[in-house]
ZALO-82493 format. One record per residue: x negated, y negated, z of N, C-alpha, C in turn; residue number from 1. Coordinates in Angstrom, 2 decimals. Layout:
N
PT       nxx       nyy       nzz      caxx      cayy      cazz       cxx       cyy       czz   pos
PT         X         Y         Z         X         Y         Z         X         Y         Z   NUM
...
! end
This chain:
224
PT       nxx       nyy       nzz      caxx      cayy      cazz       cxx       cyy       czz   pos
PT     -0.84      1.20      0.00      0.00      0.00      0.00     -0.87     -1.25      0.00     1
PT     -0.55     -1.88     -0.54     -1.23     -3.21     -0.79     -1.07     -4.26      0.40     2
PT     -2.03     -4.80      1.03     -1.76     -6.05      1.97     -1.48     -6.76      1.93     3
PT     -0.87     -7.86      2.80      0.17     -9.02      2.77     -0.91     -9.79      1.84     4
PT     -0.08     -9.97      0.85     -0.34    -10.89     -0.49     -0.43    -12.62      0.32     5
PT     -1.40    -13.20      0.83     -1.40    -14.22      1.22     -2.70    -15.51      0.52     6
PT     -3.83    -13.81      0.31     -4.99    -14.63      0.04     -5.45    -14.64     -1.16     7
PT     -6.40    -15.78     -1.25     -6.95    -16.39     -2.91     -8.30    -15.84     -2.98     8
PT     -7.66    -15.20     -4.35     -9.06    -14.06     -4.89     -9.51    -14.97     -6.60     9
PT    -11.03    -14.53     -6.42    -11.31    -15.03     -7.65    -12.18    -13.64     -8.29    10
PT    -11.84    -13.44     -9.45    -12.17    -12.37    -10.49    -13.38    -12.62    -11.35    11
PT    -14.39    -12.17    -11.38    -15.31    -12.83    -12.02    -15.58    -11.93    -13.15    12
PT    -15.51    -12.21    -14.41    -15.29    -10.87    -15.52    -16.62    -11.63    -16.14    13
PT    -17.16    -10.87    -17.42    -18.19    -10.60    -17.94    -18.68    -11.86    -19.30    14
PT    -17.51    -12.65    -19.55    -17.58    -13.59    -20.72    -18.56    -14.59    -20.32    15
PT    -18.40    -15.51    -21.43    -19.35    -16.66    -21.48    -18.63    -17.36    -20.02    16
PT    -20.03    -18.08    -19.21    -19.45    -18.94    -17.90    -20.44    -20.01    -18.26    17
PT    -19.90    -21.00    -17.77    -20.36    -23.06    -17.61    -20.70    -22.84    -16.20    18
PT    -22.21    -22.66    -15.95    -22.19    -22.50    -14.18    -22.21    -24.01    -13.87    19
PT    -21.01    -24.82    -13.49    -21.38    -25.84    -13.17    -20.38    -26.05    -11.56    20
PT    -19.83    -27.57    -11.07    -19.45    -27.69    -10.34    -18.12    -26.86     -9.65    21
PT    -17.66    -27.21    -11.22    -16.57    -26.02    -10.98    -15.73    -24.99    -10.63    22
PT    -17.08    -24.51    -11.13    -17.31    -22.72    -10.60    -17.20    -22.67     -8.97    23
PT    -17.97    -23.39     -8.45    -18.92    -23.24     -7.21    -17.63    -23.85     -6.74    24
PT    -16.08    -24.89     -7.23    -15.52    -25.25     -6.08    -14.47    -24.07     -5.91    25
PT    -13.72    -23.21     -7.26    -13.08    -22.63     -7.11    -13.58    -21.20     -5.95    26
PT    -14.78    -20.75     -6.30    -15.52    -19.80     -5.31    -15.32    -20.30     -3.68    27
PT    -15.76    -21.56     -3.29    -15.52    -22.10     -2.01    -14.00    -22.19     -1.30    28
PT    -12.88    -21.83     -2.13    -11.89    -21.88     -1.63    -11.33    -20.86     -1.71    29
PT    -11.86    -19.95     -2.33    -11.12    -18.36     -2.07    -11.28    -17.58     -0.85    30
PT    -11.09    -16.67     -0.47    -10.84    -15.59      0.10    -11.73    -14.24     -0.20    31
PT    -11.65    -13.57     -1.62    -12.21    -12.70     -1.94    -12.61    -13.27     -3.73    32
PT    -14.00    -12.22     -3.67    -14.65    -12.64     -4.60    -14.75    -11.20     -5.32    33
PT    -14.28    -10.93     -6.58    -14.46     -9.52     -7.22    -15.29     -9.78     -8.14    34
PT    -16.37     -9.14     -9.04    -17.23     -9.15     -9.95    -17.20     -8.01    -10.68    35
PT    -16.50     -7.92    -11.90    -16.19     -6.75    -13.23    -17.16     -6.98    -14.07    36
PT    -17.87     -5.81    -13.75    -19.40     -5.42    -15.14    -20.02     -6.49    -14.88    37
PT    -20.26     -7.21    -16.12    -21.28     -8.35    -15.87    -20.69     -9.47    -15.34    38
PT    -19.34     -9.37    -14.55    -19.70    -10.34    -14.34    -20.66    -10.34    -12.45    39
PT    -21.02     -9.36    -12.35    -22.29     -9.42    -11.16    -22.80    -10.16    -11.73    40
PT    -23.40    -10.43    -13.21    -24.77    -11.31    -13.49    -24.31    -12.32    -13.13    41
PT    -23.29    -13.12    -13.25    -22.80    -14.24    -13.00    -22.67    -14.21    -11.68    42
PT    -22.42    -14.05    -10.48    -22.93    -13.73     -9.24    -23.84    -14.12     -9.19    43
PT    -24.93    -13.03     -9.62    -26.04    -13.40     -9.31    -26.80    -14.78     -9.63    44
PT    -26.33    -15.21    -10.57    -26.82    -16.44    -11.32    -26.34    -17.51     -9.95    45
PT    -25.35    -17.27     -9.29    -24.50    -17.86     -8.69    -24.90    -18.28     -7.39    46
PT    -25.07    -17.05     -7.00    -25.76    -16.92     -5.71    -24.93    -16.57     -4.40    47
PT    -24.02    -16.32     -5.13    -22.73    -15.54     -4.16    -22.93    -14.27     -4.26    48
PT    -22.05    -13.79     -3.22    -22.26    -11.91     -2.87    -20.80    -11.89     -3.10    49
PT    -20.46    -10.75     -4.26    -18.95    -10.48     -4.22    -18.62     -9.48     -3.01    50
PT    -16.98     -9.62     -2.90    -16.98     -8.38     -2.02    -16.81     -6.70     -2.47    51
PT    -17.10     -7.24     -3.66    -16.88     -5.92     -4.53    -17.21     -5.92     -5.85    52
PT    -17.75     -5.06     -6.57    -18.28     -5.29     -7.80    -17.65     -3.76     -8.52    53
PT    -17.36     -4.02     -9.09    -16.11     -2.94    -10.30    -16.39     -2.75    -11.64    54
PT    -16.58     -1.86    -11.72    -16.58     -1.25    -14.00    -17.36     -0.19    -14.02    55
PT    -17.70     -0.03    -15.22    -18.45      1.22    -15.57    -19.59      0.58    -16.22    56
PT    -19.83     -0.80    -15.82    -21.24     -1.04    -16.03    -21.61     -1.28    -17.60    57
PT    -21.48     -1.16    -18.25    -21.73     -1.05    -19.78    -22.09     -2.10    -20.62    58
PT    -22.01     -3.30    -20.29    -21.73     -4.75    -20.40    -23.25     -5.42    -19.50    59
PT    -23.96     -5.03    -18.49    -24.35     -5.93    -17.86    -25.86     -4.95    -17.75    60
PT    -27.38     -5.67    -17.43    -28.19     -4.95    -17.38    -28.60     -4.29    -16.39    61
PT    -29.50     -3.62    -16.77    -29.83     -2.72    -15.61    -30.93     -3.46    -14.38    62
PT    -31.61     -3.93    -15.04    -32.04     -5.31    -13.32    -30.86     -5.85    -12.72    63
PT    -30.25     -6.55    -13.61    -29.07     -6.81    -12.62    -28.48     -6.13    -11.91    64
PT    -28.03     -4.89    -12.58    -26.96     -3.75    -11.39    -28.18     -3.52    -10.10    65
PT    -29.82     -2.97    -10.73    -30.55     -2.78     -9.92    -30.78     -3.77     -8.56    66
PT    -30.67     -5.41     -9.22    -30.98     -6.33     -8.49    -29.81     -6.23     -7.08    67
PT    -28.36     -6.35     -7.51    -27.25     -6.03     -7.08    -27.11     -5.29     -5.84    68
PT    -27.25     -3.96     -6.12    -27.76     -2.43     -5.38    -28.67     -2.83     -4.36    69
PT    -29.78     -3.25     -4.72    -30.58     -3.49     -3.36    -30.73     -4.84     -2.93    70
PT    -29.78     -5.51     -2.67    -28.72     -6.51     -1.93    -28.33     -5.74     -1.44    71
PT    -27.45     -4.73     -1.20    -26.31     -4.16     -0.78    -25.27     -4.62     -1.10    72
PT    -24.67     -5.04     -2.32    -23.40     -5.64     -2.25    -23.25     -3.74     -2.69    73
PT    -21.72     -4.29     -2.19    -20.60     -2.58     -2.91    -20.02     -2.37     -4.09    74
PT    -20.60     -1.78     -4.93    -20.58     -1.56     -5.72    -19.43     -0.01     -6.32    75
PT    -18.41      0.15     -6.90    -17.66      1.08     -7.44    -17.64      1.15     -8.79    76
PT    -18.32      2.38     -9.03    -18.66      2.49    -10.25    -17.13      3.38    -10.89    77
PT    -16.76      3.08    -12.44    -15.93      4.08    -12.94    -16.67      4.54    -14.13    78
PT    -15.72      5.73    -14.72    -16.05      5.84    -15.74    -16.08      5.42    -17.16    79
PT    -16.83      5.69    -18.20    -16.46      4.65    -19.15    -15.08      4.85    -20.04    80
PT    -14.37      6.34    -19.53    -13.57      6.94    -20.64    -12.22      6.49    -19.86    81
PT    -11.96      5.50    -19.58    -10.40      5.25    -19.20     -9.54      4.40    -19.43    82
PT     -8.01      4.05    -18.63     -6.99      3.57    -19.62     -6.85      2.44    -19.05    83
PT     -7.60      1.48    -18.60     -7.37      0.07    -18.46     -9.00     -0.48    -17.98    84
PT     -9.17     -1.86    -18.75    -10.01     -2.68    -18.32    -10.68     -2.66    -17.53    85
PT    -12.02     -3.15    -17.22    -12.70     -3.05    -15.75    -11.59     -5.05    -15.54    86
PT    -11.99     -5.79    -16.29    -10.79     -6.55    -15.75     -9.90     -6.46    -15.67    87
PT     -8.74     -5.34    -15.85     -7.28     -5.23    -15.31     -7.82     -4.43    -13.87    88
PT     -8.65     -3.50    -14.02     -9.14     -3.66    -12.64     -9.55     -3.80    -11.24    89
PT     -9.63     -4.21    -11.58    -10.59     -5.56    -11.24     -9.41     -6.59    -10.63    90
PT     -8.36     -6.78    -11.06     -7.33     -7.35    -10.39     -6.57     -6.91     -9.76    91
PT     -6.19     -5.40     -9.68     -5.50     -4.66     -9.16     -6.45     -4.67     -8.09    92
PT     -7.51     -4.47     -8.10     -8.04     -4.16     -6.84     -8.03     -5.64     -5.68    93
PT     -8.01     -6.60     -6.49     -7.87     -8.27     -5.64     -6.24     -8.39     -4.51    94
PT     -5.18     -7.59     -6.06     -4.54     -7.32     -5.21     -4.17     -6.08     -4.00    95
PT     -4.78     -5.03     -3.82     -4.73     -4.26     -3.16     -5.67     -4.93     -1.89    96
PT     -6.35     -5.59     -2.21     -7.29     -6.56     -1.31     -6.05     -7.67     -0.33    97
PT     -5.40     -7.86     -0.51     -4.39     -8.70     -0.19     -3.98    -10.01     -1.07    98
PT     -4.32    -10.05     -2.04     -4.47    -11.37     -2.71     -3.14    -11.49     -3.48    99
PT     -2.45    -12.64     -3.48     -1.51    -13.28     -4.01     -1.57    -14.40     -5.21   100
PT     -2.84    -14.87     -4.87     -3.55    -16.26     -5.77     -4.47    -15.67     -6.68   101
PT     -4.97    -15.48     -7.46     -5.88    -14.82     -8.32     -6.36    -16.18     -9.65   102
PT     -7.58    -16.04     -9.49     -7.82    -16.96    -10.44     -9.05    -16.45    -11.29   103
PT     -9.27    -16.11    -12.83     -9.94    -15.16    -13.47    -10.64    -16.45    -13.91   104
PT    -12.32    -16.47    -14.20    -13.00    -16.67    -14.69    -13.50    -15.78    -15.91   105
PT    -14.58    -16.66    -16.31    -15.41    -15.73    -17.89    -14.46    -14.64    -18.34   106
PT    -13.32    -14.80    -18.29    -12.41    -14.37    -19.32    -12.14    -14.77    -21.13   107
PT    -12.30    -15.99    -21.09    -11.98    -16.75    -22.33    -13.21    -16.69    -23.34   108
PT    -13.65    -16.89    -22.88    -15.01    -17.27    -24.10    -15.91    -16.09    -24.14   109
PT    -16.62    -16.17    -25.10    -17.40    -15.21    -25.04    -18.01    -14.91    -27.00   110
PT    -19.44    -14.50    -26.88    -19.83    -14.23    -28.64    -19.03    -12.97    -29.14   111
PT    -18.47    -11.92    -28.17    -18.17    -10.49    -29.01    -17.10    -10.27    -28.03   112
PT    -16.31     -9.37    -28.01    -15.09     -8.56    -27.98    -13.99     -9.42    -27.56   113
PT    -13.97     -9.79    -28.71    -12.42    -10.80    -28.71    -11.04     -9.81    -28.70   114
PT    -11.14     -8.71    -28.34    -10.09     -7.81    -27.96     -9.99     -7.92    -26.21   115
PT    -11.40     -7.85    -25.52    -11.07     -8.50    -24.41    -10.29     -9.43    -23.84   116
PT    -10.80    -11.05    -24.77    -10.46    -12.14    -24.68     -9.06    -11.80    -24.60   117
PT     -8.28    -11.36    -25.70     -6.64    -11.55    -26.09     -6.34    -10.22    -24.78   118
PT     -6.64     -9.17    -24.39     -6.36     -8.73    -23.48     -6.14     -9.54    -22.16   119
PT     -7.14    -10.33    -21.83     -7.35    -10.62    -20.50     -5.69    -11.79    -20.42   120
PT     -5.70    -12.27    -21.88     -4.62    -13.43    -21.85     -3.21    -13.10    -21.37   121
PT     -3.08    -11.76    -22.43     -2.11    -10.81    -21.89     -1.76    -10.51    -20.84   122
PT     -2.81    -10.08    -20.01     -2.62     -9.26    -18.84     -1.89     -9.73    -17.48   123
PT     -1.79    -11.36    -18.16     -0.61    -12.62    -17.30      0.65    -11.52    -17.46   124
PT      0.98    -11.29    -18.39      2.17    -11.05    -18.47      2.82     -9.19    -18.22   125
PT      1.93     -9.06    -17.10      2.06     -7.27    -16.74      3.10     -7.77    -16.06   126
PT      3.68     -6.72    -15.23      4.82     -5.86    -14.45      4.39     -6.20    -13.25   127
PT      2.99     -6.15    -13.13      2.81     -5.99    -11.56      2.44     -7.15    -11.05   128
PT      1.94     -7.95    -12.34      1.80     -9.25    -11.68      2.67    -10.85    -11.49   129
PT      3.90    -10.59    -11.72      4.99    -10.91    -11.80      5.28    -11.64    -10.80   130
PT      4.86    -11.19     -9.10      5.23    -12.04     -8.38      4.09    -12.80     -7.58   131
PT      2.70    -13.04     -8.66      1.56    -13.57     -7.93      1.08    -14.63     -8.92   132
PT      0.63    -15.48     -8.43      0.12    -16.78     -9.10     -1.60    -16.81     -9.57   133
PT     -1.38    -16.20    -11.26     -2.74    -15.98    -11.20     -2.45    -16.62    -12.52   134
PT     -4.03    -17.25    -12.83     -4.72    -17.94    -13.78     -5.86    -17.44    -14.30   135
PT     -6.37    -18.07    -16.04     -7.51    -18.30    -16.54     -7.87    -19.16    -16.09   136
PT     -9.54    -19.26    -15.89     -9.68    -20.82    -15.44    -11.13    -20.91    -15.98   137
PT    -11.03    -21.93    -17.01    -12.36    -22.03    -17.42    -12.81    -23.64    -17.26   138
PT    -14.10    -24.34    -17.43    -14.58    -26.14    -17.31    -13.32    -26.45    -17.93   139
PT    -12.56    -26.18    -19.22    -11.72    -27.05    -19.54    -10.34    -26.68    -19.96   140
PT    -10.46    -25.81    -19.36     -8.82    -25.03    -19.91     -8.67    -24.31    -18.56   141
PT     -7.25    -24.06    -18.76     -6.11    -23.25    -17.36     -5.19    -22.42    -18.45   142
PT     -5.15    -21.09    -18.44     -4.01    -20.30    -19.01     -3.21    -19.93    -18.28   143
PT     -1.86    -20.14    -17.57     -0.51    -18.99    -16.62      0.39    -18.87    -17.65   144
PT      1.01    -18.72    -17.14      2.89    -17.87    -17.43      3.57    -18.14    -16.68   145
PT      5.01    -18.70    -17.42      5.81    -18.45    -15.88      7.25    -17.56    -16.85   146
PT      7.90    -17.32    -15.81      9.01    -15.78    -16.14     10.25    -16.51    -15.79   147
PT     11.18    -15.89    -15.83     12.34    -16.42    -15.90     12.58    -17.17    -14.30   148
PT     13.27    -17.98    -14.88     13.64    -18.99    -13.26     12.95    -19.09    -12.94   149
PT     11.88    -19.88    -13.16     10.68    -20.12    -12.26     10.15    -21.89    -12.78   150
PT      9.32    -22.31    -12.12      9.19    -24.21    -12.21      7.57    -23.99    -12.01   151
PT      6.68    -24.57    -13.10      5.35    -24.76    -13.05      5.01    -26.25    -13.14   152
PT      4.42    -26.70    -11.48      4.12    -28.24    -11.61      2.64    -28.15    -12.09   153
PT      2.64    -28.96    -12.39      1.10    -29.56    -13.34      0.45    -30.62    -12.61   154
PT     -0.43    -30.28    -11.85     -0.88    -31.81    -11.09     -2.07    -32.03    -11.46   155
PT     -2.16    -33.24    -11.71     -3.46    -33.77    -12.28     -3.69    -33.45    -13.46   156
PT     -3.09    -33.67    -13.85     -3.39    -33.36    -15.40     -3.10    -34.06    -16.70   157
PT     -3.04    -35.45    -16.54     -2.82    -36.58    -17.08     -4.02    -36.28    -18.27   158
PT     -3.37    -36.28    -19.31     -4.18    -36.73    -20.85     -4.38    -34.86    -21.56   159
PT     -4.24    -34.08    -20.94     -4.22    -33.11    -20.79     -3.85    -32.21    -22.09   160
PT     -4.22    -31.59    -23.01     -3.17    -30.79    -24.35     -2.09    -29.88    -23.36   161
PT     -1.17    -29.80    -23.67     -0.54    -28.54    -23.09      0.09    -27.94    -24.49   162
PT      0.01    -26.61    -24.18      0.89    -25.69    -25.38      1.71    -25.00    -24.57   163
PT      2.95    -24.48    -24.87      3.76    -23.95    -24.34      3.86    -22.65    -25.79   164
PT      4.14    -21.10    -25.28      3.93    -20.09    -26.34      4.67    -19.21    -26.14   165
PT      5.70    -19.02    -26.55      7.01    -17.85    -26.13      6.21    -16.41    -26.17   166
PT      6.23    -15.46    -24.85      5.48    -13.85    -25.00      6.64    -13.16    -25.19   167
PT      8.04    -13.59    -25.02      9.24    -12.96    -25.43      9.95    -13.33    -26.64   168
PT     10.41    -12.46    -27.30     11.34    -12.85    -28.65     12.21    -14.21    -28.39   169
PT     12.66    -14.42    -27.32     13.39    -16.08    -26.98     12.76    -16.49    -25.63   170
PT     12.99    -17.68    -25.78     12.40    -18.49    -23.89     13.66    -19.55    -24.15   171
PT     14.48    -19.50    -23.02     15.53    -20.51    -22.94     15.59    -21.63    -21.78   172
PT     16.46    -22.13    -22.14     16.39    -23.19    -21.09     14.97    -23.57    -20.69   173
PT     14.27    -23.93    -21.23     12.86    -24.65    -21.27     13.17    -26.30    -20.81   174
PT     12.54    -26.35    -19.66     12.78    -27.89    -19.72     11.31    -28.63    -19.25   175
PT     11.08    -29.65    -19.77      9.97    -30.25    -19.01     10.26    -31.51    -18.78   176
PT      9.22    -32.57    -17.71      9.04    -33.51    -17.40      7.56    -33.97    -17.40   177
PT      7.18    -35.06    -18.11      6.11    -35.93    -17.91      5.14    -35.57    -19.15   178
PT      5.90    -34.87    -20.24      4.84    -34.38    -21.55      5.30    -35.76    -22.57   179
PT      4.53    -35.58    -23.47      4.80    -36.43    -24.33      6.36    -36.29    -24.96   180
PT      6.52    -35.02    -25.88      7.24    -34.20    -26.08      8.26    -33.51    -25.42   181
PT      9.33    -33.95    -24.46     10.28    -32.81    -23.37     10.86    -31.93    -24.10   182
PT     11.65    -31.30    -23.51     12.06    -30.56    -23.90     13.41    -30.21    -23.06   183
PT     14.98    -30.26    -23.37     15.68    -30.46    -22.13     16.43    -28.85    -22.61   184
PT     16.28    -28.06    -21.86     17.16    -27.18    -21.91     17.10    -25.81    -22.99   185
PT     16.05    -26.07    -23.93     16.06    -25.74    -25.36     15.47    -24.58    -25.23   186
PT     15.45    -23.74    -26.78     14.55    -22.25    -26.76     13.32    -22.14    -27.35   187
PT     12.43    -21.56    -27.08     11.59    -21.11    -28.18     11.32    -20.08    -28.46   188
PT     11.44    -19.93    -29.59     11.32    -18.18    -30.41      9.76    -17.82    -30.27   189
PT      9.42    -16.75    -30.26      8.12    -16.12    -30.63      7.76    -15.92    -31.95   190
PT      6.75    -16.12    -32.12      6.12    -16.50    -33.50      6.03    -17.64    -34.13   191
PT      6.58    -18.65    -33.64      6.97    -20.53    -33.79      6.01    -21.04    -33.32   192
PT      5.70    -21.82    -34.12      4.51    -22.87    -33.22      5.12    -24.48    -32.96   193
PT      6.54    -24.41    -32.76      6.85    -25.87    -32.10      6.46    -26.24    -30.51   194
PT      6.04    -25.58    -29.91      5.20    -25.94    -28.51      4.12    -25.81    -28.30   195
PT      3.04    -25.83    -29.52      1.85    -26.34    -29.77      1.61    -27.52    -29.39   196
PT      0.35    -27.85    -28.47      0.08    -29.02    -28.88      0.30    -30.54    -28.26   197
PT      0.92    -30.21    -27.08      1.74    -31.51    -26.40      0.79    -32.18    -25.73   198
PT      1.52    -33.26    -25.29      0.17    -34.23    -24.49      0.97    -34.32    -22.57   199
PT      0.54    -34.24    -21.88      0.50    -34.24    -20.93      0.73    -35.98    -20.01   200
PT      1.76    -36.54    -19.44      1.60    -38.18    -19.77      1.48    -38.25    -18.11   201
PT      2.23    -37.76    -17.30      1.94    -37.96    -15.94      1.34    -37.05    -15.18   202
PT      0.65    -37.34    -14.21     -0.23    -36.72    -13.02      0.65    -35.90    -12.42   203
PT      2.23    -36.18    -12.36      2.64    -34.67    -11.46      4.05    -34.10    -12.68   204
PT      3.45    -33.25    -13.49      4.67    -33.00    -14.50      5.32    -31.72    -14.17   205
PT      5.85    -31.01    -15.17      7.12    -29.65    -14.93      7.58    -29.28    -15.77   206
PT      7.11    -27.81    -15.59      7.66    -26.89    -16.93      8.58    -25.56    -16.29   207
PT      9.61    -25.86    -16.48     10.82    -24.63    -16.18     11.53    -24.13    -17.37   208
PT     11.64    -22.40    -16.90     12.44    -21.85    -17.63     13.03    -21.04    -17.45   209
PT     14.59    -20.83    -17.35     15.52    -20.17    -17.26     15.38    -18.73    -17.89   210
PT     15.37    -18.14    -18.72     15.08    -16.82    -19.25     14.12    -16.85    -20.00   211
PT     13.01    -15.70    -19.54     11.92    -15.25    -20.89     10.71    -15.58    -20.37   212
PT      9.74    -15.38    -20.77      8.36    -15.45    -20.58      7.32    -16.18    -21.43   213
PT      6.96    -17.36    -20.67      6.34    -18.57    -21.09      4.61    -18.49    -20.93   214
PT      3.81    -18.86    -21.97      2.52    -19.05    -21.33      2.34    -20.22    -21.69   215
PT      1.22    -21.13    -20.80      1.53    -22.24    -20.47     -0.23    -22.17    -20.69   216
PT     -0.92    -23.32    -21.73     -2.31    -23.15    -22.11     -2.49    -24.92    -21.88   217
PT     -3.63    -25.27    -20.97     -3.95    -26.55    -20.36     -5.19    -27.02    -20.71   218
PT     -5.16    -27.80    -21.71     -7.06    -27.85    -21.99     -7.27    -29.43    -22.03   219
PT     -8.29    -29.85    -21.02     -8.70    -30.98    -20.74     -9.84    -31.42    -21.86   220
PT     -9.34    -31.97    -22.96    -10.95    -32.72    -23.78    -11.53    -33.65    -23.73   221
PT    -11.28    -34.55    -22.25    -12.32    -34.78    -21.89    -13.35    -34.12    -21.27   222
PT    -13.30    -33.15    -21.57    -14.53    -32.35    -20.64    -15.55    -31.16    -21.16   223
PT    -14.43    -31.36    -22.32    -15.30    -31.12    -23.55    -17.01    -30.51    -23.93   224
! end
């Protein structure tokens, strides 16, 4: 059984990372720290100790795992022949950890397996993670979802692109406040690109939707 879902876990997966301020504030406010394959290297680069390090290794080198190992961090190795992600994971295990907040790093970017990438985007929109507040979070972008009946405030995020992207055949009752673009009540189909693209106008905005499953993509260019 999984523990009271209270605390903020951060996922550290294997893609391209910006080690900058960032990084280091979201790490300072979590709870638990997980590291999938490489992303130990990023750890290590980091200088944090996860509380757990997860995959089948395949991705990351062997000084590093070596370096890792004699630290003592804990390390659970799997095998390479199985049916989900070292980052799906890798999150399951954050939540079996107690975690409710989940926020995925070095997910997005990266030079090679852009099957990852579109996986990891996906993986917002599982079954199990339905009633926990988890994010992409990279220097200049934020990826969530929100599911039916549910209200996503946006703070701070003035100047901001927002895209809004139907993961269900309809998203209804879509409403927002403080985009360039609102939207009062309306649908969007999947496969449409009319919620491409919006601008973000006030510091505390709102995206609700009544039925269907929304992903909600936040990219700051100033930061570029």
């Amino acid at each position: 059984m999984p523990r009271s879902s209270s605390k903020k876990a951060v996922v550290v997966l294997g893609g391209d990372l910006t080690i900058e301020s960032w990084v280091k504030d979201i790490l300072k406010s979590c709870d638990i720290i997980i590291a999938a394959d490489n992303g130990v290297s990023h750890c290590l680069k980091l200088d944090v100790e996860p509380d757990i390090c997860i995959g089948d290794f395949d991705s990351i080198s062997n000084k590093d795992l070596n370096t890792a190992k004699k630290l003592g961090w804990e390390i659970k190795r799997l095998p390479e022949d199985k049916d989900k992600t070292d980052g799906q994971l890798a999150v399951e295990e954050a939540i079996n950890l107690g975690a409710g907040t989940i926020n995925i790093i070095a997910g997005v970017y990266g030079s090679s397996r852009f099957d990852h990438h579109i996986g990891n985007i996906l993986l917002l929109a599982s079954g199990f993670l339905a009633s926990k507040d988890i994010r992409l979070v990279e220097k200049n972008i934020e990826i969530s979802l929100i599911n039916s009946n549910s209200t996503r405030i946006l703070e701070n995020h003035k100047d901001s692109i927002v895209s809004l992207i139907p993961l269900t055949n309809l998203v209804k009752g879509i409403r927002t406040k403080g985009l360039k673009y609102n939207l009062f009540a309306e649908t969007l189909n999947i496969g449409q690109t009319r919620g491409i693209s919006n601008i973000v106008l006030d510091d505390h905005s709102e995206i609700s939707v009544s039925d269907g499953m929304l992903l909600i993509i936040l990219e700051n260019t100033n930061l570029a």
